[in-house]
Each structure stands twice: as C-alpha cells, then as structure tokens.
N, C-alpha and C positions, 0 to 999 in steps of 0.2 A: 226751329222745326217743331209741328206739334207732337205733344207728345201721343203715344199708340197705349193702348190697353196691351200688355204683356199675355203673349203666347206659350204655352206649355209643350213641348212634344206629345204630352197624351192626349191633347187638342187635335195634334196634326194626326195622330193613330185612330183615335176616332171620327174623322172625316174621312180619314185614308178607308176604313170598316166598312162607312157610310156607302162609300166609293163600290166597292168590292161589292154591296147588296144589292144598291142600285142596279149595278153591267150582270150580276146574276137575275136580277128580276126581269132584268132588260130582256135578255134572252132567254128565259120560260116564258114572258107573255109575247112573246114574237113567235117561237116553238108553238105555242099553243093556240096561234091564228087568234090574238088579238092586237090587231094593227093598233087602234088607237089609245088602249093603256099602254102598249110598245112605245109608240110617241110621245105619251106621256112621260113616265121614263125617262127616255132619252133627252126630252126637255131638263128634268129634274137632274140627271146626269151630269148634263153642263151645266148649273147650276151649283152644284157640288165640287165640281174641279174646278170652278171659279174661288168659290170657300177655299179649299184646299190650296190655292195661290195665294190669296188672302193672309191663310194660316202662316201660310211659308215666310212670304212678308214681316209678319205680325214678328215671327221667331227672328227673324233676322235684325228686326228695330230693335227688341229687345235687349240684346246680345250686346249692344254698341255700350 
C-alpha cells in the first residue's frame, strides 16, 4: 500500500474550526440577502467536509 503523509488531530481541529466559520458565514450572508456569496459558501462547505474526511483517513492510515 502506498504510503500516506501522517495526520495530526490538530490537523483534524483546525479543519473541524475551518468547518464551524464556513456554516456561520454560510448563515449571515444568506441572513443578509446575499444569495450568491450564500452559494459560494456552501460550495466551499462541502469542500471542507470532504478535507475533513480526508483528514480522518489520513489519522486512521497513520495509526496502523
């Protein structure tokens, strides 16, 4: 198997943060009647909980 670049939990804490600003950003520019940086956002969003799978992974290769 190839090997993986080894994951930190403060890796996964700061993507988890990351996470956390994003879904608040998400919801003041949707609050504040703007649709399409809202969208934006929410692109960026899943984009970040894809990382954050990523991350998870990465911890788990490590580990073995």
């Amino acid at each position: 198997m190839r090997s993986i670049k080894p994951a930190a939990p403060a890796d996964r804490m700061a993507v988890r943060t990351a996470i956390d600003h994003l879904r608040r950003a998400r919801h003041l520019l949707a609050s504040s009647g703007a649709p399409r940086a809202a969208a934006a956002v929410r692109k960026a969003l899943r984009s970040a909980e894809g990382a954050a799978r990523h991350i998870d992974h990465r911890i788990r290769r490590s580990q073995r």
